[in-house]
C-alpha positions in Angstrom: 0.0 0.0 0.0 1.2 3.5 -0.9 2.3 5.3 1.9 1.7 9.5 2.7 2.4 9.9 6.0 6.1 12.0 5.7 7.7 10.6 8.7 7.1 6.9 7.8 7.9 7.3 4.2 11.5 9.2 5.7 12.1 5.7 7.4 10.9 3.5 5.3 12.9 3.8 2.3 15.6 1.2 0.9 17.9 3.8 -1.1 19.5 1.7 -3.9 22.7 3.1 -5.8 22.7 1.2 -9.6 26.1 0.6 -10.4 25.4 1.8 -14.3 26.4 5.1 -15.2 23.7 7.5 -16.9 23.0 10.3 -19.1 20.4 12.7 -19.9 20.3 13.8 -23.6 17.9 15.9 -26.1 16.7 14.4 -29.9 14.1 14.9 -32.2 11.1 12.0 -32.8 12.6 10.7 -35.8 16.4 10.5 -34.4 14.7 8.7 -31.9 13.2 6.0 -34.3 16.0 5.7 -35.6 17.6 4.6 -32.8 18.8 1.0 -31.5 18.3 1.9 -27.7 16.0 1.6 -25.0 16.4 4.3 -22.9 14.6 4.3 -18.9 13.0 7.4 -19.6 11.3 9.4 -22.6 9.9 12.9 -21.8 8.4 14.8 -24.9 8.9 18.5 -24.7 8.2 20.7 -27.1 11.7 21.2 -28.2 12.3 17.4 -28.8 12.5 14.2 -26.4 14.8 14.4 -23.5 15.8 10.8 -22.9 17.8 9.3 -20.2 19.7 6.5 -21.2 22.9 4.2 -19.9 26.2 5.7 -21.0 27.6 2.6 -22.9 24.4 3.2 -25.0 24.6 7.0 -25.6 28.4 6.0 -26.4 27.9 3.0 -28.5 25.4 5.2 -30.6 27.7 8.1 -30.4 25.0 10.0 -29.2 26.3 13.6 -27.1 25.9 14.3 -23.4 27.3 16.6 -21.0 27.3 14.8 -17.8 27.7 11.5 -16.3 25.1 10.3 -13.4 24.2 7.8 -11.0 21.1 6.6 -10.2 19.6 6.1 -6.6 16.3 4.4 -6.1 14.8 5.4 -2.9 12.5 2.1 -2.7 9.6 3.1 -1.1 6.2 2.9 -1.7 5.2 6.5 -2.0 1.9 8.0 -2.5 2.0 10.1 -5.4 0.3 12.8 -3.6 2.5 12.4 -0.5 3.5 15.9 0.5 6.9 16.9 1.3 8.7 14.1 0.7 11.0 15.3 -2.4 11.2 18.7 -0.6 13.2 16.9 2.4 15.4 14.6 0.2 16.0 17.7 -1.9 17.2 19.5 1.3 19.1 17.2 2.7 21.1 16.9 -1.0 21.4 20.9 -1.1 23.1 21.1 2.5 25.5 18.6 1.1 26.3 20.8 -2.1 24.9 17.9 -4.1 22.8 18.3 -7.4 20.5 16.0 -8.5 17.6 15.7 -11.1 14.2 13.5 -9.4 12.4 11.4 -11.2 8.5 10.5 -9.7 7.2 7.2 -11.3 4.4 4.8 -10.5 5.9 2.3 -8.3 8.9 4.0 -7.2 8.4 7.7 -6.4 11.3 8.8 -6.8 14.7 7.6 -8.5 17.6 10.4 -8.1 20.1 11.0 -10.5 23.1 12.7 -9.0 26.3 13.8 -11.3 28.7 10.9 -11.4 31.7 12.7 -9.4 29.8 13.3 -6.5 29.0 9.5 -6.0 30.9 9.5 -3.3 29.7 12.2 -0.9 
């Protein structure tokens, strides 16, 4: 069951770091059909699709990108209208002097991508 109530969800998650490497990168509907890749994320914007794909992919399709990331999976059942959750991780992050780009799905809220030389913070 999806969980709302802040404090719980705080102590509840299972932050996972995947060992791959990631990258975020911008191209247009039919670059993307043309594409051998299968990327974790499409987002269509106006301007083109901003996909986020593993780097030996981007790389193998020589596809540009300007930084490297990690991704952290949080693990934790969150309520998609759970309040103040992202705002807390977010802080927590900033006090640290770490950047990081959120990702809110179904069945894990929230996946964190942090740039790749701060994995180790």
């Amino acid at each position: 069951m999806a969980i709302k109530d802040l404090d719980i969800l705080l102590k509840s998650m299972n932050p996972e770091l995947d060992n791959k490497s990631y990258v975020f990168l911008s191209v247009s509907e039919k670059e993307f059909r043309n594409l051998k890749i299968n990327p974790l994320l499409i987002y269509r914007e106006k301007e083109g699709l901003t996909i986020i794909i593993d780097k030996k992919s981007a790389d193998k399709n020589r596809l540009p990108y300007s930084e490297i990331w990690s991704l952290i999976t949080l693990n934790v059942n969150s309520d998609l209208t759970a309040i103040g959750f992202l705002v807390a991780i977010y802080k927590k992050l900033a006090e640290a002097g770490i950047s990081i780009n959120a990702v809110s799905a179904y069945y894990h809220d929230i996946s964190l991508f942090l740039i790749k030389n701060l994995r180790n913070h």
